[in-house]
C-alpha positions as CSV (number, residue, x, y, z in Angstrom):
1,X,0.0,0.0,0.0
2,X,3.1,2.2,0.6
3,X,4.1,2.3,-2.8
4,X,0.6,2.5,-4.1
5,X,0.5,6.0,-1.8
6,X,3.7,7.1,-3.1
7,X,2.9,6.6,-6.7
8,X,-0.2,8.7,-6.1
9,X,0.8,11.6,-4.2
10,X,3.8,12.0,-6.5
11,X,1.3,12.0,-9.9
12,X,-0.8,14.4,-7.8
13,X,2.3,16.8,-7.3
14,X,3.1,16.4,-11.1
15,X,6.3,15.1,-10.2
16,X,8.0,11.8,-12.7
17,X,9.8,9.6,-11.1
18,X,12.7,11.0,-12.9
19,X,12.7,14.1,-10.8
20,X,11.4,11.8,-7.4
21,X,14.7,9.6,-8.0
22,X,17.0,12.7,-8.2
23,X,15.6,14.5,-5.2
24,X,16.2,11.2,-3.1
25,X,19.4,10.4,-4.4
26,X,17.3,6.8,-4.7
27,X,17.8,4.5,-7.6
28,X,14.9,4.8,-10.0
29,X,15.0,1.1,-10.4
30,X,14.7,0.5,-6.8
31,X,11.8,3.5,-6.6
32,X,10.1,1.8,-9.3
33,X,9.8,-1.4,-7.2
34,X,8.5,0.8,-4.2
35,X,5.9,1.9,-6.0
36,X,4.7,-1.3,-7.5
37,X,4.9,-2.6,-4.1
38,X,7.3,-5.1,-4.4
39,X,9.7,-3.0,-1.6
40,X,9.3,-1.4,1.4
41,X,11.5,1.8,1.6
42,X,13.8,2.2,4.3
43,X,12.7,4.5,6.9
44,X,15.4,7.2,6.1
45,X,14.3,6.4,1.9
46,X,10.7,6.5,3.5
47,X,11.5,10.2,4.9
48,X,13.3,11.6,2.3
49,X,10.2,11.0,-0.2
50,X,8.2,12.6,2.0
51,X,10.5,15.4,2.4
52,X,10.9,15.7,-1.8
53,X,6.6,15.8,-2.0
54,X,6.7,17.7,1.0
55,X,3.9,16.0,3.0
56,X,4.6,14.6,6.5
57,X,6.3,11.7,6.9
58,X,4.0,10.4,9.7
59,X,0.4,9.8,7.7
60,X,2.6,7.7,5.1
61,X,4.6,5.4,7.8
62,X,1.3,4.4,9.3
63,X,0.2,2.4,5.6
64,X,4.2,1.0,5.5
65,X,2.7,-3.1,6.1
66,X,-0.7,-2.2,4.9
67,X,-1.8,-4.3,1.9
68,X,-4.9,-3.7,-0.2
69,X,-6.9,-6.2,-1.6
70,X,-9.2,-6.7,-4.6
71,X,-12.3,-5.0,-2.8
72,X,-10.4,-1.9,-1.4
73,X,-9.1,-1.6,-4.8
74,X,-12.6,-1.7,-6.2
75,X,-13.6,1.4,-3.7
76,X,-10.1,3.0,-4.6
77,X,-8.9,3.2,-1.4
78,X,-6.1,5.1,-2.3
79,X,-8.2,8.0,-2.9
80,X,-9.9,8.1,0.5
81,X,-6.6,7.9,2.2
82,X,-5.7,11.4,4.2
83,X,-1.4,11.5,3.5
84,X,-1.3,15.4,4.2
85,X,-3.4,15.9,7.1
86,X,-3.8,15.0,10.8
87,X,-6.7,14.5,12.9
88,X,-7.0,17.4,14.9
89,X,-8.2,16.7,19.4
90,X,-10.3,19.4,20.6
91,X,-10.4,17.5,23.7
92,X,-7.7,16.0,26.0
93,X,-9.3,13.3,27.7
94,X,-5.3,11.5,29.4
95,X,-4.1,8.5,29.0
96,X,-6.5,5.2,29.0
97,X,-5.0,1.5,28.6
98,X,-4.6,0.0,25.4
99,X,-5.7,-3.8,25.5
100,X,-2.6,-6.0,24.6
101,X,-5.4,-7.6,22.0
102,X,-4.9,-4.5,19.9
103,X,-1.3,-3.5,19.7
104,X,-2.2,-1.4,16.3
105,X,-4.3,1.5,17.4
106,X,-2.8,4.5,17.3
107,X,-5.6,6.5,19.3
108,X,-8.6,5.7,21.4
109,X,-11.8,8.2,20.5
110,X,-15.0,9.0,22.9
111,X,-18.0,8.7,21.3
112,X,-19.9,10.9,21.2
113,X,-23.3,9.9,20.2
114,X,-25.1,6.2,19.7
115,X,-25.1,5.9,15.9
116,X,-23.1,2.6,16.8
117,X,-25.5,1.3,19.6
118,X,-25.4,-2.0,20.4
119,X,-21.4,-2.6,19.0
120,X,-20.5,0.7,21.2
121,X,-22.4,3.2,23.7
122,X,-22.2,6.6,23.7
123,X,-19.5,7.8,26.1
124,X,-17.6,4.7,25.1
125,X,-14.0,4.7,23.5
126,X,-12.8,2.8,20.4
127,X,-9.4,2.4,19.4
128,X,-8.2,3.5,15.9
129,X,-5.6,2.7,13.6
130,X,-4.4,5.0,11.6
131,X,-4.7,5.1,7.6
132,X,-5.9,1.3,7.6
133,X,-7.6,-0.2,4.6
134,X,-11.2,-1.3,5.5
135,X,-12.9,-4.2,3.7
136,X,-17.0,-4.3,4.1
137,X,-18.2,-3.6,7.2
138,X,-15.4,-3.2,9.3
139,X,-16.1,0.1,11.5
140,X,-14.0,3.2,10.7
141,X,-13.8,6.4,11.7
142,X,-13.8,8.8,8.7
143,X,-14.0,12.7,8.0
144,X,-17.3,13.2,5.9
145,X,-17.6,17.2,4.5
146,X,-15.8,18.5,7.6
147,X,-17.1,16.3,11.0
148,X,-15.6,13.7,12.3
149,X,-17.8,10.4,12.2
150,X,-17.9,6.9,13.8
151,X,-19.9,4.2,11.2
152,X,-19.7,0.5,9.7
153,X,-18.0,0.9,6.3
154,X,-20.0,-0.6,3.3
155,X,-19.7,-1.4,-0.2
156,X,-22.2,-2.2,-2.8
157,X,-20.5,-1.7,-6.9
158,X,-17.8,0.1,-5.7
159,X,-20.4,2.9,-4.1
160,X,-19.4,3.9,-0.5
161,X,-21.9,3.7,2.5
162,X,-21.3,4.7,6.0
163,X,-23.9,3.1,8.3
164,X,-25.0,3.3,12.1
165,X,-25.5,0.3,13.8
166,X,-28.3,2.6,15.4
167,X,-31.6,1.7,13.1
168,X,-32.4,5.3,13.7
169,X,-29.7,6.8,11.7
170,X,-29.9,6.9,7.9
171,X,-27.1,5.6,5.6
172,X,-24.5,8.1,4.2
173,X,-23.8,7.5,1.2
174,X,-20.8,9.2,0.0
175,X,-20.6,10.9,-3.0
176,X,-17.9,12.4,-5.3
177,X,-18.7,15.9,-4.0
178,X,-17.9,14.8,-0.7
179,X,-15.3,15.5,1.4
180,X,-14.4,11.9,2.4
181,X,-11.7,10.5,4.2
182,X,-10.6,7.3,6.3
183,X,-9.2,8.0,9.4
184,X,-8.4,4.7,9.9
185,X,-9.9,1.3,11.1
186,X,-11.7,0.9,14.3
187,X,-9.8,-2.2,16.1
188,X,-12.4,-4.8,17.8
């Protein structure tokens, strides 16, 4: 999935991988096989790619032993992944234990309403993990035009639905004139 984001956030800076290669003093034989996935970068090759498209470093080293499979490529889960921004905490709420049975999340979120009722009550927390493919019906959390959101993910012919486990809440179905992003996958 790395190389898949590389590939995509270089074409999106109009970069070739000409230029990419000379910028990161990196072999473009070896950046070629990054970005068809069949290498990892090194950490310090991760950070200097990052540093020649100028986004952070961070967003990109959370997808690093991410895969994507034929479904999330039928979604294009490439283009719902956020590689230049950060979630942003309006609340501190300290430190809670992390179970040992998820070692992968990256941040535990209150909930703040019960769209997810019975799977989680409001006031409860769920742990995240960052910029993590989701397959149908895993729950995510995900930015949708601007708010922050808790829902089970759902495909139907490659359309995107976000939907409470709450029967009161309607689907969402996400459009291309959305602002969508995944956040990452919420670990059960």
């Amino acid at each position: 999935m790395i190389g898949d984001m590389i590939a995509k956030v270089r074409k999106e800076k109009g970069m070739s991988k000409t230029e990419l290669a000379r910028l990161t003093e990196i072999n473009i034989g070896h950046l070629t096989h990054i970005e068809k996935g069949e290498r990892n970068p090194s950490h310090k090759a991760l950070k200097n790619i990052c540093r020649a498209l100028d986004i952070p470093y961070q967003q990109l080293m959370y997808t690093y032993d991410k895969s994507i499979n034929e479904e999330q490529e039928g979604y294009n889960v490439i283009d719902h992944i956020a590689y230049n921004k950060v979630l942003a905490v309006d609340n501190i709420g300290g430190f809670i234990d992390c179970p040992s049975s998820i070692p992968s999340s990256s941040i535990a979120i209150k909930l703040q309403d019960d769209a997810m009722q019975p799977s989680f009550a409001k006031g409860a927390y769920v742990f995240v993990e960052f910029n993590s493919p989701l397959e149908n019906k895993n729950i995510g959390v995900f930015s949708y035009n601007e708010k922050i959101i808790v829902r089970r993910f759902v495909t139907k012919k490659g359309k995107i639905f976000l939907r409470a486990d709450n029967k009161k809440y309607d689907d969402i179905a996400v459009s291309d004139d959305d602002s969508f992003y995944i956040i990452g996958k919420v670990c059960v």
